[in-house]
Every structure is written in structure tokens, then in C-alpha cells.
C-alpha positions in Angstrom: 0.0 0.0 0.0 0.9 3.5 -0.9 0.3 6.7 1.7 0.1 9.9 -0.3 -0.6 12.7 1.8 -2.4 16.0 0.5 -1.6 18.6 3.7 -4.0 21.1 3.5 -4.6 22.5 7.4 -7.3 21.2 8.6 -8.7 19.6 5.4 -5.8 17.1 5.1 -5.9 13.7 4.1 -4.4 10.9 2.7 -4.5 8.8 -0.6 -4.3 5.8 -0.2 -3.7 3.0 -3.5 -2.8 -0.4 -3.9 -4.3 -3.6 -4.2 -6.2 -5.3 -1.6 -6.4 -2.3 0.9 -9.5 -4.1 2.7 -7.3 -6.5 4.0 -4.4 -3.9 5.1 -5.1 -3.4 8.9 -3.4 0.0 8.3 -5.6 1.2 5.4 -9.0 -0.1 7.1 -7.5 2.1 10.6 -7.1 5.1 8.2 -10.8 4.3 6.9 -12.7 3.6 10.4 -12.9 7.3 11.7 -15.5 8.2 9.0 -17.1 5.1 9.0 -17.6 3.5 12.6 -21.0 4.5 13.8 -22.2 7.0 10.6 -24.9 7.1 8.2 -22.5 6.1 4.8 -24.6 7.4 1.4 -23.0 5.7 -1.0 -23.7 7.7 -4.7 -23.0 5.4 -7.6 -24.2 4.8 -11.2 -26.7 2.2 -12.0 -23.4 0.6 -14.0 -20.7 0.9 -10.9 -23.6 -0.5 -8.4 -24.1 -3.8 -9.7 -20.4 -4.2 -9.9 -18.8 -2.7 -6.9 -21.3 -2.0 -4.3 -21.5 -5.4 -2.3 -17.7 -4.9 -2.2 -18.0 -1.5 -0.9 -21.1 -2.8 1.5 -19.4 -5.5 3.0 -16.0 -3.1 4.0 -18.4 -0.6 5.7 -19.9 -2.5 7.5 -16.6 -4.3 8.5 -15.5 -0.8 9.9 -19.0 -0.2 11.8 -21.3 2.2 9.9 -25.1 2.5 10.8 -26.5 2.2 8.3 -25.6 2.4 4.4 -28.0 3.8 1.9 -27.5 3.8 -2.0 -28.3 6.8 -4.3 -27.8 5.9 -8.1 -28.5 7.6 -11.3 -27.8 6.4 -15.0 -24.2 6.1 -16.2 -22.3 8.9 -18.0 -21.7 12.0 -18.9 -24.8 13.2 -19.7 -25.7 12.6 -16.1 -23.3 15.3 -15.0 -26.2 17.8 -14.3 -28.1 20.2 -12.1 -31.1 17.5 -12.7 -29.1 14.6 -11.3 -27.7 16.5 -8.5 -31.9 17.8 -7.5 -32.6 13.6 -7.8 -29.9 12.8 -5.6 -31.2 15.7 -3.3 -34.4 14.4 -3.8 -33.5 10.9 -2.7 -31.3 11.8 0.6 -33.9 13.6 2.1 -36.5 10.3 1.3 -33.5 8.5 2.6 -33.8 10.8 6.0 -30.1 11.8 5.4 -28.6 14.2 8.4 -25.9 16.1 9.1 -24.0 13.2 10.6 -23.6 11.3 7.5 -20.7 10.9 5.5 -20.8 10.6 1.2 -19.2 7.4 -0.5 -18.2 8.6 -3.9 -17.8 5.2 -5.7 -17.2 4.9 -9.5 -15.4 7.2 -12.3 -14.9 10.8 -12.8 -18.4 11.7 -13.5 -19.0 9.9 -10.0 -16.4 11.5 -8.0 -17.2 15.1 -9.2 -21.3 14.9 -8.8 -21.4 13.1 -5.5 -18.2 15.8 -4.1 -20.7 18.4 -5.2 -23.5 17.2 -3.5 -21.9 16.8 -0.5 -20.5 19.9 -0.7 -24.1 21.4 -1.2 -26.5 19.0 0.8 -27.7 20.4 4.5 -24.7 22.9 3.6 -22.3 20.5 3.5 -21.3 16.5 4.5 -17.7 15.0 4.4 -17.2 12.7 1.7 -14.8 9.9 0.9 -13.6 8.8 -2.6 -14.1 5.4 -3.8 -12.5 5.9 -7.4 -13.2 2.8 -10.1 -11.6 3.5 -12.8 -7.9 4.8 -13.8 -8.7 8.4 -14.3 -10.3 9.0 -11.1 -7.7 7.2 -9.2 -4.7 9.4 -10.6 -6.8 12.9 -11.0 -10.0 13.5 -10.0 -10.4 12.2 -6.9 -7.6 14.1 -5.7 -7.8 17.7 -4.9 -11.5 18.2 -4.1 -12.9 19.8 -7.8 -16.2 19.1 -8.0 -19.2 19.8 -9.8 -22.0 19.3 -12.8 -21.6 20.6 -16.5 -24.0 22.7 -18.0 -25.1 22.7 -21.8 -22.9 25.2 -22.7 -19.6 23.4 -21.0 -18.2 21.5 -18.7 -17.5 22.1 -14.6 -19.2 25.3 -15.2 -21.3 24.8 -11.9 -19.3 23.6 -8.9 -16.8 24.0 -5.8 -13.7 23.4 -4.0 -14.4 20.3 -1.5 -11.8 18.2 -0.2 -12.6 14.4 0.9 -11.2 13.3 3.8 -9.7 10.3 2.0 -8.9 8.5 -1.0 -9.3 4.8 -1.2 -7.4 4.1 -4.2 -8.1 0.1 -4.3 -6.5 -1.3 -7.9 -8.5 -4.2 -8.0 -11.9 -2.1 -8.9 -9.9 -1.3 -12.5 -10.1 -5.5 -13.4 -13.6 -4.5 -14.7 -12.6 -1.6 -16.5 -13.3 -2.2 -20.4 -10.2 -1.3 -22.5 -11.3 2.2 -23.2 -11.9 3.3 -19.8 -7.9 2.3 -19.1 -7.0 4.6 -22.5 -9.0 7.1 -20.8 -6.9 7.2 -17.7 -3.7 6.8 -19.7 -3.9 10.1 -21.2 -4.0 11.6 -17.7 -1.1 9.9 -17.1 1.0 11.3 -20.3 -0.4 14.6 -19.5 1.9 13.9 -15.9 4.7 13.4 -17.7 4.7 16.6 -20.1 4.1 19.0 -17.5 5.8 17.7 -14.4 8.2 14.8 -14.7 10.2 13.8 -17.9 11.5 10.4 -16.3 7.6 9.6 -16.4 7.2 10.0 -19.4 10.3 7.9 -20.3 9.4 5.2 -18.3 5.8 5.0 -20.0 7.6 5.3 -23.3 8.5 1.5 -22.9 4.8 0.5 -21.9 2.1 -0.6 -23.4 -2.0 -0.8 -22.5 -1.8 -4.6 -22.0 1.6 -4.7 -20.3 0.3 -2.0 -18.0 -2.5 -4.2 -17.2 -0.6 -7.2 -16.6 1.8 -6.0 -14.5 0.3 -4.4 -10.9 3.9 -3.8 -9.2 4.5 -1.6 -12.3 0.6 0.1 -12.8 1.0 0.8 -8.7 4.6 2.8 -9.1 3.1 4.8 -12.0 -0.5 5.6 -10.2 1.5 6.7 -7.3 3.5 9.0 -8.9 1.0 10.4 -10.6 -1.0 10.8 -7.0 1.7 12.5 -5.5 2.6 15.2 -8.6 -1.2 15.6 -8.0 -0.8 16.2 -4.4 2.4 17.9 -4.8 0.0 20.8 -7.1 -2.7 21.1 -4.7 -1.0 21.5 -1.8 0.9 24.8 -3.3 -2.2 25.8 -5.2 -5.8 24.2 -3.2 -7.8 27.0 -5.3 -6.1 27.0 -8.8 -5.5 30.6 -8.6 -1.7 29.8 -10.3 -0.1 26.8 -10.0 -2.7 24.3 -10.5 -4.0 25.3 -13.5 -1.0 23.6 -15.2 -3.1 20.5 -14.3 -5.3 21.8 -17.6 -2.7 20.8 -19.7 -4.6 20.0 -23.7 -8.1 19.8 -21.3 -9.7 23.6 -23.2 -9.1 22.1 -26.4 -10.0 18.7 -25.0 -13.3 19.9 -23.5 -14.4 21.3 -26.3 -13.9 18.2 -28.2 -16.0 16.4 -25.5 -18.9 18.9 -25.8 -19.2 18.9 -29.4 -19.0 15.1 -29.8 -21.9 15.1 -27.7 -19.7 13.6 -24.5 -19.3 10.5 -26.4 -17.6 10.3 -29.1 -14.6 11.0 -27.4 -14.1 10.3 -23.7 -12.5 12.8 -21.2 -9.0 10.8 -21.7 -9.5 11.0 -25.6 -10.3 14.6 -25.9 -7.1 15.6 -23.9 -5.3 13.5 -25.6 -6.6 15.4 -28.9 -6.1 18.2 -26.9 -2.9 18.1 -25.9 -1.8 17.7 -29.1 -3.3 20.7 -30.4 -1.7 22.7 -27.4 1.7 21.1 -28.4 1.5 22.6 -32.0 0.5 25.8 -30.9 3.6 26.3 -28.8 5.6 25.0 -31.5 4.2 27.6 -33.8 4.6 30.6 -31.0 8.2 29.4 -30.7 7.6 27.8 -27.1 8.8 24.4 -27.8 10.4 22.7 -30.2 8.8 20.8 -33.1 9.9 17.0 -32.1 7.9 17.4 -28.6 4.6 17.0 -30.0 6.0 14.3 -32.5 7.5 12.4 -29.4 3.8 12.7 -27.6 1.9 11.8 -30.8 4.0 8.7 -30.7 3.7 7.6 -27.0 -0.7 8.4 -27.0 -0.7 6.5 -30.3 1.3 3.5 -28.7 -1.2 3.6 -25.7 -3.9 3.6 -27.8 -5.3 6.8 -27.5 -6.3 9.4 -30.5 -4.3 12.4 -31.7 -6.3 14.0 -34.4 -10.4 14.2 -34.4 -12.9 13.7 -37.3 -16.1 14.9 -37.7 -17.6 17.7 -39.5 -18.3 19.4 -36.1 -15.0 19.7 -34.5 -14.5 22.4 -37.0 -11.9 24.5 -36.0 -14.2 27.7 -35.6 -16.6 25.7 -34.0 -14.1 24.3 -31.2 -12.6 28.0 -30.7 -16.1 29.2 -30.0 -16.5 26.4 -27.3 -13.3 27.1 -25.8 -14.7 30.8 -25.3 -16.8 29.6 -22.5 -14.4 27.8 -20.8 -13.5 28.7 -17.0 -10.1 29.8 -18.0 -10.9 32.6 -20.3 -9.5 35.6 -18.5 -9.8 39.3 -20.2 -10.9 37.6 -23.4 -7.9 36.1 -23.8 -7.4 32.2 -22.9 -5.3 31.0 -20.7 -3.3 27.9 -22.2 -1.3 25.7 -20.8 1.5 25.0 -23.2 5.0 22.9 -23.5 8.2 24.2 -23.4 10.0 20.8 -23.4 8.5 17.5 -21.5 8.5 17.5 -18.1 8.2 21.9 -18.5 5.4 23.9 -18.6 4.0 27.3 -18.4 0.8 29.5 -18.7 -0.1 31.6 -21.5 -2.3 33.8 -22.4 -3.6 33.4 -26.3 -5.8 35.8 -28.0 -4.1 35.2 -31.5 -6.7 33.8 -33.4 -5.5 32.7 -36.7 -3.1 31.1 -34.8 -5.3 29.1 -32.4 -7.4 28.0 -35.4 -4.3 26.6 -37.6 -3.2 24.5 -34.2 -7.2 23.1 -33.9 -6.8 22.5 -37.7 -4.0 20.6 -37.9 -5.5 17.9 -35.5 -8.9 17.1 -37.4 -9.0 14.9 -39.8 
């Protein structure tokens, strides 16, 4: 087992990953305080439920809760909204949820963000615990307490800072994860190693998907690394008011590759993978970075299976500009990007150059 800590004052905690952390006295002690004795609302999708949720059941009760009730809501992105949230309100208060109850986040990203934002909202706010399921989750957003809903017009447009008050990183939930849901996670991953840690990205330069997969000494080295760059951010930057926002790395191109494929033509992990590519361009053409960085990252997304270019009639390169205008890091009309200046280095820009903006989403659709 792994111990990440995220030291934030009084709203530290730990992360913890591994495999079998339900039989690690040590994890299950770390657990026990926000279990033993509590209401536990476990929010899931319909999908993660049938899978997971006698698992996550039988290991609360093991560390003494009340009483567990179950909120669920259909799988996906397109449940990421206000209307979801209002059911789940809907169904705590049927459920006589009080202010002594603690939130059990349990599946993917969509999961982690919704149920941290109703707990973050609900009876003005309940401490929550992250139960992430798949690979993207585990390694970003089920550390540093963003959460929230999308609205039509983009995504995390509605939402808060909320910390959990831990991370039960348990491997074994990614064995049901279907091969694009690992891809997904994997571009999180590569996004690490541009903006933080070259050696990362070395070392996943001589991986593949399925030896990833097959090999759980190696997958728990490169999720804990990942969890601690992650850590590492928020702890110098809980509010994303600098720092942090390097985490965005190819994600304002990326979401607005998400949103206009409808949140399922490409995945999160797919659209920043797209994304980053396109942000890699643009810093070659602004003189950032030089030209064989993106050809380097093309190559190690491609061998992980994940996309670099787009296709589609509506990723347009005007259209996906005009999405990008409503994203949350538009600041004085002018975007803030982050952009390469060699892997493993980074840095914020502000882009208001149009033309070239539009050649860098150009050169990624197909």
C-alpha cells in the first residue's frame, strides 16, 4: 500500500492505493474514523452499483457504519447535471439523510465530481470519501477536491472546491474496466509526464496498455506517482488561482472536443489527448517548444492507444474555438493555455491570437 498525503490545514488527508487495501489493517485504521458509527450514502451509477457496491457494502460495514443507503442515477456524462444533483437531493432527504452522515463517492470521474458536489451542497455541507473505479479517477479527480456538474454550454461550469477526507485508491476495482476506460486514464497519465516529470514519461515510453495491465507492481509505481505530482500541485495551489491550472494541460481544447462530440464520441482521456496535441503545436508555432515534442507525444498516445487528431464535421476548427470561449479559463478575453516548453516543462499563456489558435485546432482534425 501506498500513503500519499495532501496537507492542507485542517482539510488534510491521505490517498491511499494499492491492491487489496481491505485487507491492510493499516488502510482499514485510516478508513474507520468516518465510517464506525455514521450514516454512509454511498452515490454510484446504476453501472458501478451492480459491480462494486456489495464490495463497498461489506467493508463498511466491516468498519462499523449504521447504516448504508445507496443513491444511483444512470451512467455517463450526460448525467453530470443540475437535474441529477436535484434527484440525488431528492432521494437523501426520502433516505432521512442528516448532518451526521458521510458521502461514499464510488465509481469514475463523473461519480467523484457529482457526488463531491452534492456533498459539498446537501444540508450545507457533509464530508465525503472517494471510492475511485476507474484509472482516471484514481490518478486525478479524486484528488484535490474539484467538483461539480456541466452545464449545456460546457463543462464544470457549476461547482466548488471540497476536499474528501480520504482516498481509497483500491486497484482491483480497474479488473472490470473495459479497455477504453484504461485509455482514458492513460492520457491523464502522459499529460503527468509533459508537465511535471520527464523520467515519467520515459518510463511509460517503454509500456504498453496490456503490459500495464498485466503488471500491478508496475501500474501501482506509475499511479502513485502520478498521485503524489497531483498532491504535490494542490497542496501549493488548493484554489487553482496559479499553479494548479497547469493540471489543464490540452483539457480547453480537449473539453471542447468532448462537448461537441456530444460527450461520447470521445471520452474525457481521448479529448485531452486530442487536446494536448493541439496545445503542443501551438507552442511550436509561438516558438515555445520545439517541433519534435509533440511528434515524441503523438507517438507515445498512439502507442497507448489513444487518438491524436479528431474527425467529424463538427469539430470544425471555428466551432471548437467558440466552445473554448466559455471555458473557465478565459481571463480578459484572452485564454489561458497551458503550453510545452519541453516534457517535463510547462507554463501558462495567455492566447488571444486567433489565426493562430485555429491553424493549431486545424492541424488535429481529420
Amino acid at each position: 500500500m501506498k500513503r500519499v498525503p495532501v496537507s492542507l490545514g485542517e482539510r488534510s488527508y491521505e490517498v491511499l492505493t494499492g491492491g487489496g487495501l481491505d485487507r491492510a489493517e493499516s488502510a482499514a485504521a485510516a478508513l474507520r474514523p468516518f465510517v464506525e458509527n455514521r450514516h454512509l450514502v454511498v452515490v454510484a451509477d446504476a453501472a458501478v452499483a451492480e459491480l462494486h457496491a456489495g464490495r463497498l457494502d461489506a467493508l463498511l460495514a466491516a468498519q462499523g457504519a449504521a447504516k448504508v443507503t445507496r443513491l444511483t442515477f444512470p451512467a455517463g456524462e450526460a448525467s453530470k447535471t443540475l437535474g441529477t444533483l436535484e434527484s440525488l437531493y431528492h432521494q437523501a432527504v426520502a433516505a432521512k439523510v442528516d448532518r451526521r452522515a458521510v458521502v461514499a463517492a464510488l465509481g469514475g470521474g463523473v461519480t467523484g465530481d457529482l457526488a463531491g458536489f452534492f456533498a459539498a451542497s446537501f444540508l450545507r455541507g457533509l464530508p465525503f470519501i472517494q471510492f475511485p473505479t476507474t484509472l482516471l479517477a484514481l490518478v486525478d479527480s479524486s484528488v484535490g477536491g474539484k467538483v461539480g456538474v456541466d452545464l449545456p454550454e460546457g463543462k464544470n461550469l457549476v461547482g466548488a472546491f471540497h476536499q474528501p477526507k480520504l482516498v481509497w485508491g483500491e486497484l482491483e476495482f480497474l479488473k472490470t474496466l473495459p479497455g477504453r476506460e484504461w485509455r482514458c486514464g492513460l492520457g491523464e497519465i502522459v499529460k503527468y509526464g509533459v508537465i511535471l516529470d520527464s523520467a515519467l514519461f520515459t518510463k511509460l515510453e517503454s509500456y504498453t496498455l496490456e503490459s500495464l495491465q498485466a503488471d500491478t507492481t508496475e501500474l501501482s509505481a506509475v499511479v502513485g506517482r502520478c498521485c503524489e505530482l497531483k498532491a504535490e500541485v494542490v497542496i501549493q495551489d488548493e484554489h487553482e488561482t496559479g499553479l494548479r491550472a497547469i493540471l489543464n494541460y490540452g483539457h480547453t481544447f480537449g473539453h471542447a472536443v468532448e462537448v461537441l462530440g456530444g460527450y461520447s464520441k470521445y471520452n474525457h482521456g481521448e479529448g485531452v489527448a486530442i487536446g494536448m496535441g493541439m496545445a503542443a503545436d501551438l507552442a511550436v508555432d509561438l516558438g515555445l517548444c520545439t517541433a519534435d515534442l509533440p511528434v515524441r507525444q503523438d507517438r507515445l498516445l498512439r502507442r497507448l492507444g489513444l487518438p491524436t487528431h479528431c474527425a467529424g464535421a463538427e469539430f470544425a476548427s471555428e466551432a471548437v474555438l467558440d466552445k473554448m470561449g466559455s471555458d473557465k479559463k478565459v481571463l480578459d478575453g484572452k485564454l489561458r493555455l497551458i503550453l510545452p516548453r519541453k516534457v517535463g516543462t510547462v507554463e501558462i499563456v495567455a492566447v488571444s491570437a486567433r489565426p493562430a489558435l485555429l491553424k493549431a485546432i486545424r492541424g488535429r482534425v481529420a
